[in-house]
LORO-814818 format. One record per residue (C-alpha): z, x, y; residue number from 0. Coordinates in steps of 0.05 Angstrom, whole numbers, m for minus. Each point is the difference from the previous one (the first is absolute). Layout:
BEGIN
- Z/X/Y/NUM
...
//
This chain:
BEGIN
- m1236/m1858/m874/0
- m63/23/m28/1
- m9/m10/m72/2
- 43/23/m63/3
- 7/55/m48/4
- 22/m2/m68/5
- 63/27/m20/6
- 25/11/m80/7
- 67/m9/m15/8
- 23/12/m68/9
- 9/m60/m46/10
- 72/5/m9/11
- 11/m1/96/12
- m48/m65/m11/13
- 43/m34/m58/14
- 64/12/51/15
- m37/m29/57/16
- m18/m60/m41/17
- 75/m12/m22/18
- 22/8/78/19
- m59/m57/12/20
- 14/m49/m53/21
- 81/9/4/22
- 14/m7/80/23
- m13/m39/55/24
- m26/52/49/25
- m55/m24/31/26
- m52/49/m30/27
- m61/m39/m41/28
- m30/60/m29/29
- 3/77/m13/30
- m33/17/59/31
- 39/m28/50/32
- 66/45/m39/33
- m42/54/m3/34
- m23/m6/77/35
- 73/m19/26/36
- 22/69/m44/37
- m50/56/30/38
- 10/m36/66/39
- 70/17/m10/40
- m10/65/m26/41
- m37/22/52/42
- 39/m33/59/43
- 61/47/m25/44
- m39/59/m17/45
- m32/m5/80/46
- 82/m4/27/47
- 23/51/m51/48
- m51/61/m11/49
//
């Protein structure tokens, strides 16, 4: 990987995230990595599934 961009995501998606992060055990340490596992996802389905 080469770099980063910066991606806004309204208040109210970051507040969730943070709940998800401070209420289970799932191995994520920040908003990133949810946020990288979820377009990852995203775009894994949306490449089998046009």
């Amino acid at each position: 990987m080469t770099g980063y961009v910066t991606i806004k995501l309204p208040k109210d998606l970051g507040r969730q995230i943070d709940q998800l992060l401070s209420q289970q055990n799932l191995g994520y340490t920040s908003r990133a990595e949810i946020v990288k596992e979820a377009v990852r996802t995203f775009l894994a389905n949306k490449t089998k599934n046009p």
